[in-house]
C-alpha positions in Angstrom: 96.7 96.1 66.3 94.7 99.0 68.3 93.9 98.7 71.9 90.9 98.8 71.1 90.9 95.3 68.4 92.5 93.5 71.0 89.8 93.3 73.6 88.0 90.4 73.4 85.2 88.8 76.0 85.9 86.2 77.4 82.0 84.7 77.1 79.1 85.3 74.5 77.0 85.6 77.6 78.9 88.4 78.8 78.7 90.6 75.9 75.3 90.1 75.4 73.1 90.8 78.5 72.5 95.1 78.3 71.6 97.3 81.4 70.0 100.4 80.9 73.6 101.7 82.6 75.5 100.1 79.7 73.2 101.8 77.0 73.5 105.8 78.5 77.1 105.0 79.4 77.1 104.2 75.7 75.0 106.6 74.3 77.4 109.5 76.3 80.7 108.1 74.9 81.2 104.8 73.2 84.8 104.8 73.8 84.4 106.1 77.9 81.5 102.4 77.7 84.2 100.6 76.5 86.6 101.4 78.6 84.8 101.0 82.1 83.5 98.0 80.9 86.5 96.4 79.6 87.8 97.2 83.2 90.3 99.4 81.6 89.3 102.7 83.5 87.9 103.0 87.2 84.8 104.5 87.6 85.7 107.5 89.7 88.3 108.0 87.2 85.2 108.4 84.6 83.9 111.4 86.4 84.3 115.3 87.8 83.7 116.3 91.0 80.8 117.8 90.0 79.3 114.7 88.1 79.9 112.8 91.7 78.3 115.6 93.0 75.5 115.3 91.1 75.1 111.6 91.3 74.9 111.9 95.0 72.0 114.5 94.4 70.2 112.2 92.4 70.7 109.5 95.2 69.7 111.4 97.6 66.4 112.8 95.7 65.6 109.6 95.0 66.1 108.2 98.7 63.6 110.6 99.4 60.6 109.5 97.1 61.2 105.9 97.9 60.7 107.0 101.3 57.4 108.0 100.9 56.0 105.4 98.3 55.3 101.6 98.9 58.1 99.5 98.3 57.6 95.8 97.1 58.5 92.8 99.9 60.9 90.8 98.9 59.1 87.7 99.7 56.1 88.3 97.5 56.0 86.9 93.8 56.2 89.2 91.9 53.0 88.2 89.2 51.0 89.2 92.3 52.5 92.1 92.9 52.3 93.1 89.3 48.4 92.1 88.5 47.3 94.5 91.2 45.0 97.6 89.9 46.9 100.8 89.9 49.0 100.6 92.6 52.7 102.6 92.8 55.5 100.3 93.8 59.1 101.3 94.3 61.5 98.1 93.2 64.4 99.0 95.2 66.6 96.0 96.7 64.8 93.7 94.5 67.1 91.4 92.0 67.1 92.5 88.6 64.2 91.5 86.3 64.9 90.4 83.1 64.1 89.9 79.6 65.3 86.6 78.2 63.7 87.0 74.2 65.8 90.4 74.3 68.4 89.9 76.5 68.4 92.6 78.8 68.3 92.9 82.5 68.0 95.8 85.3 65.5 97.4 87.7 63.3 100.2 87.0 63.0 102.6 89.9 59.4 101.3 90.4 56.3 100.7 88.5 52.8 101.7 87.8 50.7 97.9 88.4 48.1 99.6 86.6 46.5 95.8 86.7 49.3 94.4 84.1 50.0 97.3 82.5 53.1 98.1 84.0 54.2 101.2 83.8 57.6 102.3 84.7 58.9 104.7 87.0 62.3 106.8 87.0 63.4 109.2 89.4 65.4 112.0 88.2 66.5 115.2 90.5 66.3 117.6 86.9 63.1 120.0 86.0 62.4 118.8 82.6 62.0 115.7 80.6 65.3 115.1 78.5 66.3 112.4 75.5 68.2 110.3 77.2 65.2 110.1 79.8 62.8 108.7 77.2 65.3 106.2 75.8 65.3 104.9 79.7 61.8 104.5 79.9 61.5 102.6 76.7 64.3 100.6 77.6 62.3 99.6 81.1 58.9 99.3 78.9 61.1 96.7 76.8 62.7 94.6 80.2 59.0 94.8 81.6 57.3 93.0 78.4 57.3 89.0 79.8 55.7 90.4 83.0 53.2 92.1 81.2 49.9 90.8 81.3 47.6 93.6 80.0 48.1 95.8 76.6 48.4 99.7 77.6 49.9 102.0 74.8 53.6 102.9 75.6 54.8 105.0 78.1 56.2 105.8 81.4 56.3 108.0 84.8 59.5 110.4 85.5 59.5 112.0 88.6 61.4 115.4 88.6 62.8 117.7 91.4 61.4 120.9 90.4 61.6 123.8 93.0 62.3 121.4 95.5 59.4 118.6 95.3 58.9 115.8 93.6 56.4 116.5 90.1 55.1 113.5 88.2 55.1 113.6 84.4 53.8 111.3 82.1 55.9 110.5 79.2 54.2 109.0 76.5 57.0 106.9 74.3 56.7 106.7 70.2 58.1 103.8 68.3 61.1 105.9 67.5 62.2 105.5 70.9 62.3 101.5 71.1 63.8 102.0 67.1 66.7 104.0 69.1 67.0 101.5 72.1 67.2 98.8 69.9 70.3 100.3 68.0 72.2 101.5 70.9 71.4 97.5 72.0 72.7 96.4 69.3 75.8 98.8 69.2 76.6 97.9 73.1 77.1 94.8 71.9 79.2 95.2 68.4 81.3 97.4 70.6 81.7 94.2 73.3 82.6 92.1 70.8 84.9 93.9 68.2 86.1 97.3 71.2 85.9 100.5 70.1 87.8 103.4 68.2 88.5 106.9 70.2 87.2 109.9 68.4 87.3 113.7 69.7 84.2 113.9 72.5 83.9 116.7 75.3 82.7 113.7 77.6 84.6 113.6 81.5 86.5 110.8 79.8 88.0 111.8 76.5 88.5 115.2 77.8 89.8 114.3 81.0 92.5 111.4 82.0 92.3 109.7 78.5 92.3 113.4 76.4 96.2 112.8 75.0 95.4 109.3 73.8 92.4 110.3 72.3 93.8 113.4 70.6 97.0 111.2 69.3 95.1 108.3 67.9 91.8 110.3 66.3 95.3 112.4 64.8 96.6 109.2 63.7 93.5 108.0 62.1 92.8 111.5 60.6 89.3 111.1 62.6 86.8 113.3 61.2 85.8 114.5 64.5 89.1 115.9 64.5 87.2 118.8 62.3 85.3 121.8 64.2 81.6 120.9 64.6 81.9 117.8 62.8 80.9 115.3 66.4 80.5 111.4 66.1 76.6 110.7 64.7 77.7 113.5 61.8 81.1 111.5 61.7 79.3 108.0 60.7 76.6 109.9 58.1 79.7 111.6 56.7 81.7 108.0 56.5 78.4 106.7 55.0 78.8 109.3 51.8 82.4 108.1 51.3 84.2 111.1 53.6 86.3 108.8 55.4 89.2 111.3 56.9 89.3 114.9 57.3 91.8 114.4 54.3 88.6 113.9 52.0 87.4 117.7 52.9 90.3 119.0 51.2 89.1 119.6 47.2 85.8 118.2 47.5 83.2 119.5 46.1 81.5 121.8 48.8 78.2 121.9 47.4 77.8 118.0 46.7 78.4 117.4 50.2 76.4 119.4 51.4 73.4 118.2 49.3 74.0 114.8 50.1 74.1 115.8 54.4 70.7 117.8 53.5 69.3 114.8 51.8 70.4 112.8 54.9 68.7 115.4 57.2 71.5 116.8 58.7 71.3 120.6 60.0 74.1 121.7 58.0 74.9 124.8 55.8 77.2 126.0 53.5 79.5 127.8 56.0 79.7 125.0 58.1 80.8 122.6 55.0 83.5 125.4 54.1 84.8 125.6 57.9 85.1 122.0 57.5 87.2 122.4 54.5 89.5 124.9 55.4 90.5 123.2 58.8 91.0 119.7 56.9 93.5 121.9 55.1 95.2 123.3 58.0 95.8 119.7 59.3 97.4 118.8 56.3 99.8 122.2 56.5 100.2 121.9 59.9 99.6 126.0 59.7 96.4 128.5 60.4 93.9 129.0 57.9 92.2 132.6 57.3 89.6 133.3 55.3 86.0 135.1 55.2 86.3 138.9 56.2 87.1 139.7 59.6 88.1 143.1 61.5 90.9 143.3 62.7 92.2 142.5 66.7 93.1 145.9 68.0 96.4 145.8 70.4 94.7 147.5 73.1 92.0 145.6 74.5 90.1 145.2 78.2 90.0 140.9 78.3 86.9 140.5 80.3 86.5 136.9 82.0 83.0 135.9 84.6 82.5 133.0 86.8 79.3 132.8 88.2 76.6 130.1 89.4 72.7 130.7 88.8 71.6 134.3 90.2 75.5 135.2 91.0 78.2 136.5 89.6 81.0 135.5 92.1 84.0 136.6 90.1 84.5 139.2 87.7 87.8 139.2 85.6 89.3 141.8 84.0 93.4 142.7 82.1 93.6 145.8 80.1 95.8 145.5 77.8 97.7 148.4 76.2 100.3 147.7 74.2 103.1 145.7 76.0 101.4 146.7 79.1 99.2 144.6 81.6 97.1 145.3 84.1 94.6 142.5 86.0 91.7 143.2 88.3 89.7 140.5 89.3 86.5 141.3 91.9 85.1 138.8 93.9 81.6 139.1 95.6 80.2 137.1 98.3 76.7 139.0 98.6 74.9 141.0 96.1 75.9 144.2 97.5 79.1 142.9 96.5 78.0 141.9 92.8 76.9 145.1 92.5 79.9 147.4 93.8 82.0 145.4 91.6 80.0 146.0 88.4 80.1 149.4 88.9 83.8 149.7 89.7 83.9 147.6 86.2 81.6 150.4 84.9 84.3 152.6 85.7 87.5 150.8 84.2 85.9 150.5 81.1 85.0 154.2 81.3 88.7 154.9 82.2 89.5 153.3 78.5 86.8 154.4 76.2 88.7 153.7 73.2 89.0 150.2 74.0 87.0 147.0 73.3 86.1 144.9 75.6 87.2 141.4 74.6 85.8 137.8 75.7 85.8 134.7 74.7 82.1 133.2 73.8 80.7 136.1 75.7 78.2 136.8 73.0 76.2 133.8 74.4 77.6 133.4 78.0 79.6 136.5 79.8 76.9 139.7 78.0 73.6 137.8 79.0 74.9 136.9 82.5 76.0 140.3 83.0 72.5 141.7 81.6 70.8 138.8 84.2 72.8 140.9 86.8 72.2 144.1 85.5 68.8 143.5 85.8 68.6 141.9 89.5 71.0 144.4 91.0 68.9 147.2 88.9 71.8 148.4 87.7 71.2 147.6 83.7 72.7 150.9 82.7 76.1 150.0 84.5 76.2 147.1 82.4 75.1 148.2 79.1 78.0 150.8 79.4 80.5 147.7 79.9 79.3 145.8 76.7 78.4 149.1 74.6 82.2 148.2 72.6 82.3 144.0 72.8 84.3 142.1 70.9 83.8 138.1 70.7 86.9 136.3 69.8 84.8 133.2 69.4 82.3 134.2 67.2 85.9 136.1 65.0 87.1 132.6 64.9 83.9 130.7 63.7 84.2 133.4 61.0 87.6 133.4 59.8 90.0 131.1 61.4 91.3 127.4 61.6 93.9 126.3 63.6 95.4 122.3 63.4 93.6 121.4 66.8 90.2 120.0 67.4 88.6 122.7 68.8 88.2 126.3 69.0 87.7 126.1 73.5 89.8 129.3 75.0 92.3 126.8 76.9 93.0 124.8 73.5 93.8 128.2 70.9 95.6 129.7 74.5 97.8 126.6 74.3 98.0 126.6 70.4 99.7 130.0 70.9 102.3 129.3 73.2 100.1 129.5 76.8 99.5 126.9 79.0 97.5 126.9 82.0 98.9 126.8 85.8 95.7 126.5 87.6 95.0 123.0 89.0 90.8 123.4 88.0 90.6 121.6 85.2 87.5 123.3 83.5 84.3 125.4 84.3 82.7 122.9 85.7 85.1 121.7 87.7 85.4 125.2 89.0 81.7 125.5 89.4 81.9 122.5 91.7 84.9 124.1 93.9 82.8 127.5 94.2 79.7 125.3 95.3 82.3 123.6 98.3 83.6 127.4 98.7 79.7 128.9 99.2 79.1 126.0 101.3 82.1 126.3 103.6 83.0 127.9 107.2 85.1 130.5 107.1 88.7 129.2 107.3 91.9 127.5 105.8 89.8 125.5 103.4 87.8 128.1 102.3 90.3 130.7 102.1 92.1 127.9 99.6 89.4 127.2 97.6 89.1 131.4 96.5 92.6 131.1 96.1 92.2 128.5 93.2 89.9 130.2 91.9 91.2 133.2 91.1 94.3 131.4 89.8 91.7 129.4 87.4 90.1 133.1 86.3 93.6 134.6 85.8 94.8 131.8 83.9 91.9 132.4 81.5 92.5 135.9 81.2 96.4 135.2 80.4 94.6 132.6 77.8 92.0 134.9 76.3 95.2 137.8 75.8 97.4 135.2 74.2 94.4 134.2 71.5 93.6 137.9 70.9 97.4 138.5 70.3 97.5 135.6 68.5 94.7 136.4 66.0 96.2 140.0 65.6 99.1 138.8 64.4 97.6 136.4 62.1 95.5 139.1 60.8 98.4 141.2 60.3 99.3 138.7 57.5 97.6 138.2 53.7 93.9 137.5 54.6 92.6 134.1 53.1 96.2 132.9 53.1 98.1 130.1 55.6 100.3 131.1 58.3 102.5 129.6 60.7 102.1 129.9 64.1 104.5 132.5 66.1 106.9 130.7 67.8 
């Protein structure tokens, strides 16, 4: 029996009542919901540094609106307090309100009286309206309905931190909104009552303390998600059309499939379903998978690797690599006098190596345009068009042409793949964007003078990593294209 089929509550009540907390915890990762609510994982075990980070943020941001709005007293009924013509209450240290016909319970930031209208309110320290905001406020529009006493059409208030004040937007909300509430409702409470199944995620969770489990038992199960851009929702659609494991992919008919996701309205295309395909295969080989036309890795490269937070690049990364030799520079910039000395002095490694590519790792849609940003701040955009003039993705060369058995094609997981593992103890990029953010916000000292350390042991370790895949895919391209290959040992 799973871990997950042995959980069972120990009352109908208590795995029937949703929060708005259990739905987004849901909604984010069914298996992380599970978990913390099973008790089975601790909440601070459930998020990064820079998740807690952010949480305090939106604490504090919020702190400050419901500072300057009306709160409600405690003592008052609330059908008073909720008849009243258009007047802005904040519900903060009231008990929850709830909604007996649907079973649901919490407490709306505040509300709208709007004489019986009720209109909820969220707080939320982002700039723009997301999904997951809309399915909050038609989850509040829902627990509002039995104190309701005037018909309004749907909607709700967010109120967003954008450059540095509180802006109110009105969010109208469309019956597809309560249609998704209602399902994620109803799935909070299937997963209460019967647990749930891990599957591959990128959520704090799966890829943080639980991520060997995970991997093992979505292995075990041959989990579809175990395929490269296949996630959960396109898991259950595919399960639906009768692809139950990755297993299925290999054989079937490409085209069929494909028509049937179409027909579904999934964004898919033919690529994709053939990606899918040949990584099924290379699970079932246990080898690498080439196929499609690629160019070939050169064995003389410059690995370029950036860290940087909005309007700074604090770290720029650099190994050239020619032939069995190595050679690391990494530049760090406190000030943008600093950014800019060390993109010229880039600038003039590259120009040292003409011959040579430079090489990242998804820096067609990450490192380039953050360099260009810089380029163009630090008015130095022909310095950094003569860095990128000869780039080389390995990322998008992958997507193309390769399929390794492992769930993903990240820089740390085809490092590891081929034989690297990391040293650093960051765990990720965000993780290191957190640690630069105490670094920036730190007095010069011992703990500051750490946290730079780390980090440049985080950027190096990527560098070793982005070497080791280049290699890697050399020497798999070295073999009979479209064929299967061991790894090197």
């Amino acid at each position: 029996m799973s871990i997950a089929r042995q959980h069972r509550p120990t009352s109908r009540r208590s795995r029937y009542w949703v929060t708005k907390t259990d739905l987004m915890r849901y909604l984010r990762c069914p298996y992380a919901f599970w978990l913390l609510d099973t008790g089975k994982l601790p909440f601070a075990q459930s998020v990064t540094p820079l998740q807690a980070g952010l949480i305090d943020a939106g604490v504090a941001f919020q702190f400050e609106v419901e500072a300057h709005a009306k709160p409600v007293p405690a003592d008052v009924d609330l059908p008073t307090i909720f008849g009243k013509d258009n007047v802005e209450f904040f519900l903060a240290g009231l008990p929850p309100l709830v909604n007996k016909k649907l079973a649901l319970r919490g407490l709306p930031d505040g509300v709208y009286t709007e004489g019986g209208a009720l209109i909820p309110i969220e707080t939320k320290s982002h700039r723009e309206v997301l999904p997951s905001d809309r399915i909050e406020l038609a989850f509040y529009w829902l627990l509002l309905e039995p104190y309701r006493t005037r018909a309004s059409e749907p909607r709700g208030v967010l109120i967003l931190r954008r450059h540095g004040a509180a802006i109110e937007v009105e969010v109208p909300l469309l019956p597809r909104h309560f249609e998704k509430v209602a399902r994620l409702v109803a799935e909070v409470r299937r997963a209460r009552r019967y647990g749930v199944e891990p599957r591959i995620c990128s959520c704090s969770v799966c890829a943080g303390p639980m991520r060997d489990e995970v991997l093992l038992r979505a292995y075990e199960a041959k989990d579809l998600t175990m395929i490269y851009q296949v996630g959960p929702v396109l898991a259950r659609t595919m399960e639906a059309l009768g692809v139950t494991s990755y297993t299925d992919l290999v054989g079937c008919d490409q085209g069929e499939l494909l028509a049937a996701l179409k027909a579904n309205k999934r964004s898919v295309s033919a690529a994709m379903v053939a990606g899918w395909c040949h990584h099924a295969e290379s699970y079932t080989r246990a080898e690498a998978v080439l196929f499609g036309l690629r160019p070939p890795v050169p064995s003389s490269f410059i690995a370029l690797d950036l860290e940087y937070a909005p309007g700074h690049t604090w770290l720029m990364g650099a190994c050239v690599v020619d032939g069995d030799d190595r050679r690391f520079v990494q530049l760090w910039a406190d000030t943008p006098a600093e950014e800019r000395r060390n993109l010229r002095q880039l600038a003039r490694l590259v120009e040292e190596h003409p011959s040579l590519p430079v090489v990242t790792w998804n820096g067609a849609s990450a490192d380039v345009p953050e360099l260009r940003k810089a380029g163009k701040r630090l008015k130095v955009t022909k310095v950094v068009e003569s860095i990128v003039a000869n780039h080389l993705d390995l990322y998008l060369y992958a997507v193309a042409g390769v399929r390794l058995p492992i769930p993903s094609l990240t820089q740390s997981e085809v490092a590891t793949y081929f034989g690297v593992t990391k040293v650093s103890a960051v765990h990720d990029g965000f993780d290191a964007q957190w640690r630069y953010l105490v670094y920036a916000a730190s007095e010069p000292g011992p703990t500051r003078d750490n946290l730079r350390d780390e980090l440049l042991e985080y950027n190096r370790d990527d560098l070793v990593g982005l070497v080791a895949a280049a290699e890697g895919f050399r020497r798999l391209g070295s073999l009979i294209a479209g064929g299967t290959v061991a790894p090197a040992a």
